[in-house]
N, C-alpha and C positions, 0 to 999 in steps of 0.2 A: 664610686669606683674604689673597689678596696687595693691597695697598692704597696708590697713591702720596705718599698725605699719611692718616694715621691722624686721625680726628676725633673729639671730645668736646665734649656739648652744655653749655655753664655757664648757671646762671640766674643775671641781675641785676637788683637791685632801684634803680629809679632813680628820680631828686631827684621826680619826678612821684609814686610812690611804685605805679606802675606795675611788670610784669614783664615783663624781657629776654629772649630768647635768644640767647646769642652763639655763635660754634663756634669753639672751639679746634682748630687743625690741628696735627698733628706732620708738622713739615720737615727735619729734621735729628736725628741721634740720633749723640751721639759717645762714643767708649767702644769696648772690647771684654772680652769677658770670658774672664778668661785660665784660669779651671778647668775650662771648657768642654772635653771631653772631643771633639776634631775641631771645635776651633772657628774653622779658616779652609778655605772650602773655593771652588775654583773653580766657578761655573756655565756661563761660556763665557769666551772670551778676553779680553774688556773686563769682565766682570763678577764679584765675589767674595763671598762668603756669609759672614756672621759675626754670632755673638751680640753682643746689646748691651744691658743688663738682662733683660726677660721677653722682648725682639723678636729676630727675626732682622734683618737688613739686608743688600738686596741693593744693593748699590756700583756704579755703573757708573764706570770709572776713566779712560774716555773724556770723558763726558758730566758727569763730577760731580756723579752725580744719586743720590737714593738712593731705594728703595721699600722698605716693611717688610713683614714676614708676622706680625703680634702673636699674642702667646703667650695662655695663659688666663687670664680675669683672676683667678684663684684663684691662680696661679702664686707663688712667691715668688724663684723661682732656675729657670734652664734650666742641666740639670747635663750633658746630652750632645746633639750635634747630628752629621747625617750626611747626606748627599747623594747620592740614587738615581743609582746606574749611569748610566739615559739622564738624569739633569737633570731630571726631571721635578718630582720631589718632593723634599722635607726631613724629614727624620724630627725628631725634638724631643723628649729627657727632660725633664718639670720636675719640682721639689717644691714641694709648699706645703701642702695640710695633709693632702694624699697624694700620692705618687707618681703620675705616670701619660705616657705614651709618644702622642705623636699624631703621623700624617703629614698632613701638607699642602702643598696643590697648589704649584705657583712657576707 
């Protein structure tokens, strides 16, 4: 699922003794992960594809923008990544408390 800000809902408990719901957004993700197995890959001319803990991150190097593709939450490590032919899709190895292989859309 490609997603331009990743969201997480947190509950707060406040001075009223009432309950919140905030949303945490993901804006930014810095890092790369270097055992990634194809872990820099072109999508088009402004834009480049790279792990970044469990996420992918697409880069735009024009725009300075970044959209992510989140990995599963079961995940612990993405150990290989690869980029279909036409651009279309991302392949993705992870482990965590099994191995397993998913494509997803870009």
């Amino acid at each position: 699922m490609l997603q331009s800000a990743a969201e997480c809902q947190i509950c707060l408990l406040t001075e009223t003794g009432t309950m919140s719901i905030s949303v945490a957004q993901l804006r930014h993700i810095f890092g790369l992960q270097r055992e990634v197995v194809g872990n820099v890959a072109y999508y088009d001319e402004q834009t480049i594809v790279y792990p970044s803990g469990v996420n992918c991150v697409l880069y735009n190097i024009d725009q300075k923008q970044q959209k992510f593709i989140q990995g599963s939450e079961k995940s612990h490590i993405m150990t290989s990544m690869a980029l279909s032919q036409n651009r279309r899709y991302v392949a993705i190895a992870e482990r965590g408390d099994k191995e397993k292989g998913e494509l997803k859309g870009i």
